[in-house]
C-alpha positions as CSV (number, residue, x, y, z in Angstrom):
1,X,-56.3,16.4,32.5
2,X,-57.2,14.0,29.2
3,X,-56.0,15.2,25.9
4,X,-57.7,15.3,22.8
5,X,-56.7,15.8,19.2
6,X,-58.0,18.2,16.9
7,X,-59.0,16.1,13.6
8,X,-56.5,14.6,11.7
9,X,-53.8,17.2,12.3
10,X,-52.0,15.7,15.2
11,X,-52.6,18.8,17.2
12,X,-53.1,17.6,20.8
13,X,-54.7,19.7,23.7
14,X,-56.2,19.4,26.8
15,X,-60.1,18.4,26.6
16,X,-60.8,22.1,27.2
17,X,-59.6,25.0,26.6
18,X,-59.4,28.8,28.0
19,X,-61.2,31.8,25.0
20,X,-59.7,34.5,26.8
21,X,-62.0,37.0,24.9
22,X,-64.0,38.5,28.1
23,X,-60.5,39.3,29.8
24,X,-60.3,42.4,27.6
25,X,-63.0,42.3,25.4
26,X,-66.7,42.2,24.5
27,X,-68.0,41.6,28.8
28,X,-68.0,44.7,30.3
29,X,-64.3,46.7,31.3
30,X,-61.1,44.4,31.1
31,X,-59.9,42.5,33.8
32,X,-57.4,43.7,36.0
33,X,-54.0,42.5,34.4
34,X,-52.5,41.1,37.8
35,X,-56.3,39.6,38.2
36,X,-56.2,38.5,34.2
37,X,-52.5,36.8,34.4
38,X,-53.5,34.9,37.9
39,X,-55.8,33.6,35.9
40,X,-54.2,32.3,33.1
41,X,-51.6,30.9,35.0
42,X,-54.2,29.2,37.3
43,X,-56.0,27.0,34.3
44,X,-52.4,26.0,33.6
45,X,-52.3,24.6,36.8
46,X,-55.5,23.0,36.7
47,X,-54.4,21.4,33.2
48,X,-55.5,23.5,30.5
49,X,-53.3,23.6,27.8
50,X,-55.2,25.3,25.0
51,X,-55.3,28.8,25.0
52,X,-57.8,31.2,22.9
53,X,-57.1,34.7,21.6
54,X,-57.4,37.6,18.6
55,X,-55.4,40.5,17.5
56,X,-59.3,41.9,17.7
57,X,-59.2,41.3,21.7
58,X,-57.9,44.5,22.6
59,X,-57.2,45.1,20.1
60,X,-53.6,43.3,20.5
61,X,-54.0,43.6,24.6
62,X,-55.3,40.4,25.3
63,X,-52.2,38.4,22.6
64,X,-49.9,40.7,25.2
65,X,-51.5,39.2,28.3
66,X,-51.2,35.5,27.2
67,X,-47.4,37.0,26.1
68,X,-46.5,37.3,29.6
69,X,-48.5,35.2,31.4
70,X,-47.6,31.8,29.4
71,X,-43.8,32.5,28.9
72,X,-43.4,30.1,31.5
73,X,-44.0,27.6,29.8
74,X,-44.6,28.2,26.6
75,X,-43.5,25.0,25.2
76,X,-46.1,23.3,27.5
77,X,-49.0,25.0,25.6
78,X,-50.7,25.2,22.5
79,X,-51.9,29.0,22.0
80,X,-54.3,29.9,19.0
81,X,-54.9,33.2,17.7
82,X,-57.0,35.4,15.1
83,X,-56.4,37.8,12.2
84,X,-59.1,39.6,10.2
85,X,-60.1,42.9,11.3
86,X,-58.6,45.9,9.8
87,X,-55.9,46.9,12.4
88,X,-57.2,44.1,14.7
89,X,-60.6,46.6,14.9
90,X,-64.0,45.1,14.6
91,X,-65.4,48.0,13.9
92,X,-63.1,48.9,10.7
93,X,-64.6,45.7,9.0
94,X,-62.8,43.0,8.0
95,X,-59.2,42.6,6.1
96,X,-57.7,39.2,5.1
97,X,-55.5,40.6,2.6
98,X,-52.4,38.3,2.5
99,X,-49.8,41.9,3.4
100,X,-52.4,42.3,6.6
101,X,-51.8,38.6,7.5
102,X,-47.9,39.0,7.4
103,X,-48.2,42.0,9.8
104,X,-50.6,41.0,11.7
105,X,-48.6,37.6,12.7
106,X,-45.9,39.6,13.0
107,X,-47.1,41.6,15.2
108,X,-48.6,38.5,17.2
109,X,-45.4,36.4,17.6
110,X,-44.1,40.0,19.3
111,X,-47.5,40.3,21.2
112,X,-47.6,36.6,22.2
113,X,-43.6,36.3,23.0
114,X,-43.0,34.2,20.9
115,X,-41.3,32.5,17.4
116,X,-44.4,30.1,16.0
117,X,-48.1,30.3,16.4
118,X,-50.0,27.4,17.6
119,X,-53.0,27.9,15.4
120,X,-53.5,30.6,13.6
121,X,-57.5,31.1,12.6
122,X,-59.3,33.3,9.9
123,X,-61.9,35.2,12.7
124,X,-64.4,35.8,10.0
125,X,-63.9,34.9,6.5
126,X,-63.1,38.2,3.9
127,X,-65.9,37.9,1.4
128,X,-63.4,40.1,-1.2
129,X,-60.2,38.2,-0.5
130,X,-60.2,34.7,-2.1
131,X,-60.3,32.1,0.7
132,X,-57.7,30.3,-1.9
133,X,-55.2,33.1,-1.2
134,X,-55.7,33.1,2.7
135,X,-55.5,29.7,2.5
136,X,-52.2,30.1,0.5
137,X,-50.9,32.6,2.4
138,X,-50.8,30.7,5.8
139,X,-49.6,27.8,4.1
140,X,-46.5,30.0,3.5
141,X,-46.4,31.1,6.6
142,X,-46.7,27.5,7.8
143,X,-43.6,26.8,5.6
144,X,-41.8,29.4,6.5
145,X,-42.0,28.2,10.6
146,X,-43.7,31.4,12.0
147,X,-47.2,29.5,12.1
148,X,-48.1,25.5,12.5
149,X,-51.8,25.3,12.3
150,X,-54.2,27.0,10.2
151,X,-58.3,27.0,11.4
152,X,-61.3,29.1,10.3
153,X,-64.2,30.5,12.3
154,X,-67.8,30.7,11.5
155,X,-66.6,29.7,8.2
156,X,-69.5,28.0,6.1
157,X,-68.8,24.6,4.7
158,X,-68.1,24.9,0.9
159,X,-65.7,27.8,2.4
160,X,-63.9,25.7,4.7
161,X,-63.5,22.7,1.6
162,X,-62.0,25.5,-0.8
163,X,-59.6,26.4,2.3
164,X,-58.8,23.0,3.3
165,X,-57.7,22.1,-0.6
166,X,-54.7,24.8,-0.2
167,X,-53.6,24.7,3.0
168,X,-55.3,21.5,5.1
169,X,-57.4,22.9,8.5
170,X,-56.9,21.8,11.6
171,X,-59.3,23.4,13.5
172,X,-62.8,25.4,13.1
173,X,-64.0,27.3,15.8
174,X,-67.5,28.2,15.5
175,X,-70.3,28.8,18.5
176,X,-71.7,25.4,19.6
177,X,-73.7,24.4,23.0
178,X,-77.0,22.9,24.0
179,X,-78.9,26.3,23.0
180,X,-77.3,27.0,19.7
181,X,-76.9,23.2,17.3
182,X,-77.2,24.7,13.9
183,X,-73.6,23.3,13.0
184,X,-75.0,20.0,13.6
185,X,-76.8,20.2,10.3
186,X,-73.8,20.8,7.8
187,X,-71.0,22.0,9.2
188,X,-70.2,19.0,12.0
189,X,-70.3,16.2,9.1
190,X,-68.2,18.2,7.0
191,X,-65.6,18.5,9.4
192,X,-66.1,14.5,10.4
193,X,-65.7,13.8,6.7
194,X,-62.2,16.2,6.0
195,X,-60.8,15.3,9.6
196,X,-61.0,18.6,10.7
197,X,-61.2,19.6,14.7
198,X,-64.1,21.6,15.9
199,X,-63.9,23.8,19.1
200,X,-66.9,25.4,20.2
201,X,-66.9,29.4,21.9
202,X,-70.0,30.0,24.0
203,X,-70.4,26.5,25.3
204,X,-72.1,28.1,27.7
205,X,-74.2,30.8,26.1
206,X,-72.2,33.7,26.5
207,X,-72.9,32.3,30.3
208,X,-76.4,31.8,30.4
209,X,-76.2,28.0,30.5
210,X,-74.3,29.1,34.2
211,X,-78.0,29.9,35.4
212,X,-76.0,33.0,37.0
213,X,-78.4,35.1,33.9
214,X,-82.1,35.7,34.7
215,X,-84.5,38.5,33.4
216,X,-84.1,40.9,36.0
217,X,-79.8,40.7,35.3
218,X,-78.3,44.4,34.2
219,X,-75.5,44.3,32.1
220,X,-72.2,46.5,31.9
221,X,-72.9,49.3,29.3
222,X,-69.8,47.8,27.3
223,X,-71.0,44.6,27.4
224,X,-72.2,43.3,23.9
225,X,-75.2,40.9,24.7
226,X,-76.8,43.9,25.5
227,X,-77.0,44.2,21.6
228,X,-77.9,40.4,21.2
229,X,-81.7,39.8,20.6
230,X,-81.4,36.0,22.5
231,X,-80.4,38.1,25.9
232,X,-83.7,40.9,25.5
233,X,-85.2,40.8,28.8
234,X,-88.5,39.4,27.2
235,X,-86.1,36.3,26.2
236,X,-84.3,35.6,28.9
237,X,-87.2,34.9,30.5
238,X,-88.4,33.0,28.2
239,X,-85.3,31.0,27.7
240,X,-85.6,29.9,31.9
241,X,-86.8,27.1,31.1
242,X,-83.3,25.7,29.4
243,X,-81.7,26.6,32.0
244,X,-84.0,25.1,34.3
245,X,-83.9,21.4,32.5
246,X,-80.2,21.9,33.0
247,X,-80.5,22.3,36.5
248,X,-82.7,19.1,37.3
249,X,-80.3,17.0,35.7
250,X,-77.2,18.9,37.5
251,X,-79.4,18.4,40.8
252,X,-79.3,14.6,40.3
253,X,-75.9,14.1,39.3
254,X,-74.6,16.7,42.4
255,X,-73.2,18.8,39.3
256,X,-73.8,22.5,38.1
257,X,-75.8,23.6,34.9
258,X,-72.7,24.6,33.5
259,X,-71.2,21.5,34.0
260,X,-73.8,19.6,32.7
261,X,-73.8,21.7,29.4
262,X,-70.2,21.3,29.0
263,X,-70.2,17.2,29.6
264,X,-72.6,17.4,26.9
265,X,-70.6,18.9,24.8
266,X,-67.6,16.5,25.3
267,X,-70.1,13.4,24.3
268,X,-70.4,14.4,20.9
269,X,-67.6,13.6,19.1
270,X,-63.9,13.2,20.4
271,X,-62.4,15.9,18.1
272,X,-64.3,18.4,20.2
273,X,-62.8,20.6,22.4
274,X,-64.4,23.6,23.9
275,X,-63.4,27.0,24.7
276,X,-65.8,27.9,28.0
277,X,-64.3,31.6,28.7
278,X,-64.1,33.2,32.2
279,X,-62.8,36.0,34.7
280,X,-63.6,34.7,37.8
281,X,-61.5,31.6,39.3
282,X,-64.5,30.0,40.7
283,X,-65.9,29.7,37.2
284,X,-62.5,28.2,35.5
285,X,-62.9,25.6,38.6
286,X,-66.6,24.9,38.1
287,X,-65.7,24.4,34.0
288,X,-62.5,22.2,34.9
289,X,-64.9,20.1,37.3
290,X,-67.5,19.3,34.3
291,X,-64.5,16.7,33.2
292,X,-65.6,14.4,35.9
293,X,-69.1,14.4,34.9
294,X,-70.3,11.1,33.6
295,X,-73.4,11.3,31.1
296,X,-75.1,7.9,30.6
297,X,-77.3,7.3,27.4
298,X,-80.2,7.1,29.4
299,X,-79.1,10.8,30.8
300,X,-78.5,12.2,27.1
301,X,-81.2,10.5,25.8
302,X,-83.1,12.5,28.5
303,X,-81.7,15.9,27.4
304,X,-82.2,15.1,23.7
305,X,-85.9,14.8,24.2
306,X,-86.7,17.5,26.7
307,X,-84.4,19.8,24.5
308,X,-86.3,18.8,21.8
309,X,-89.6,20.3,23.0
310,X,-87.9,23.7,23.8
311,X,-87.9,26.7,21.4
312,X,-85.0,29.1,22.5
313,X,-86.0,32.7,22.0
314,X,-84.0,34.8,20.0
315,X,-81.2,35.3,17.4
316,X,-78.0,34.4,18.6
317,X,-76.2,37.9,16.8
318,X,-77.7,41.3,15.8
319,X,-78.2,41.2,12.0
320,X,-75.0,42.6,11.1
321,X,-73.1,40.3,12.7
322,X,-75.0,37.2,11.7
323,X,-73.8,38.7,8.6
324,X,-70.2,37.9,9.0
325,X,-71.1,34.5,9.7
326,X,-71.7,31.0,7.4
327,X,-69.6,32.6,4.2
């Protein structure tokens, strides 16, 4: 598999990553571990070095899994992780104290088996910490050899310059696909501008770029997009029609809709790497196989404009958790 570097930071990783967030988290019940590690293992062999996790998975059960799944070789992979809930819970708001940041990487390098973190991301910025002292503190970290990158997520732009002044960011992680372009407007030329690496979660929608979501689909009771306005039965029928562009291109180029929404992803800028997530081996397959999708300008001229005439239905978060995001 290619490589690609995150910004200016030197941080090189394969073209596409693993989030390993819907192992344990947020999709319904948590994967079987045997069925979660076979996993994880298996994007290593198909080339994926860039894995994705959170204390907040779990909490701390899905750092464990990557733990004992990677230690194999654990010098062959770049694996990024999260602090920012209060004990790694969502739902006991957010804490980016700099004492919570010590423990918490403490308790990751333990979690994750190992003596450095990869890249160590804010997962929501604290609106009553000072981003200076976050900043500061993971710079301390850095020097002190227990972390070597430092990102943000869903981190608005004057946020991320105040950051990147203290300690300089490698990486931003912030949802990004065909559906969802708002960081096109400020975020994506702030990154260009401060060399800073962008790698997109949901590539795929939360999976309903796949076209495997329709209106009739019934989700798990634990799953969260049953809270998320965008997958309301009344818009995910409306919303068919993206998915329905996607499949008469993926029908002429003998690819998938998922495939075709990842390529996509992949043309716009070079410091891009997304994060499709999965628990089914057939998926991680299907999202390896979008690397060997060639998009012409003439084909992503085409999406452009037929994109252009489509108004996706919905808010992509419930209003408390849009209000996490952009700080």
């Amino acid at each position: 598999m290619k490589k690609r570097i995150l910004g200016n930071s030197g941080l090189e990783v394969s073209e596409i990553g693993l989030g390993c967030m819907g192992l344990s988290f947020g999709l319904g019940p948590a994967t079987d571990k045997a069925t979660a590690i076979h996993l994880l293992q298996k994007a290593f062999d198909l080339g994926i070095t860039f894995f994705d996790s959170a204390e907040a998975y779990g909490p701390n059960v899905n750092e464990e899994l990557l733990g004992e799944a990677l230690a194999p070789f654990r010098k062959e992979v770049v694996i990024a992780t999260k602090f920012g809930f209060e004990q790694g819970k969502t739902s006991l708001g957010l804490n980016s104290r700099p004492d919570s940041i010590r423990n918490m990487t403490e308790g990751a390098l333990k979690r994750l088996r190992t003596d450095c973190i990869d890249l160590l991301y804010q997962h929501r910025v604290d609106p009553n910490v000072p981003i200076e002292d976050v900043a500061g503190t993971v710079r301390d970290l850095i020097a002190e050899g227990k972390v070597k990158h430092f990102g943000m997520s869903e981190a608005g732009a004057a946020t991320i310059r105040k950051a990147h002044a203290v300690q300089p960011v490698t990486a931003l992680q912030s949802e990004y696909s065909l559906w969802w372009r708002e960081p096109e407007q400020e975020i994506l030329p702030t990154l260009e501008e401060l060399g800073i690496g962008f790698v997109p979660f949901s590539p795929l929608g939360k999976g309903f770029l796949t076209g495997a979501i329709d209106d009739n689909t019934q989700f798990d009771p634990t799953d969260f997009r049953n809270i998320v306005p965008r997958f309301s039965e009344e818009n995910r029928k409306a919303n068919q029609v993206f998915v329905d562009l996607l499949k008469t291109i993926a029908d002429a180029k003998g690819a998938t809709p998922a495939q075709i929404a990842l390529a996509w992803l992949l043309t716009r800028k070079p410091w891009i790497v997304p994060i499709p997530g999965t628990t089914k081996e057939h998926r991680l397959l299907e999202n390896v196989g979008a690397l060997s999708v060639q998009l012409s300008k003439e084909d992503l001229d085409g999406i452009e404009t037929a994109a252009a005439g489509i108004q996706v239905q919905g808010a992509r978060y419930p209003q408390q958790l849009q209000a996490l995001v952009g700080k």
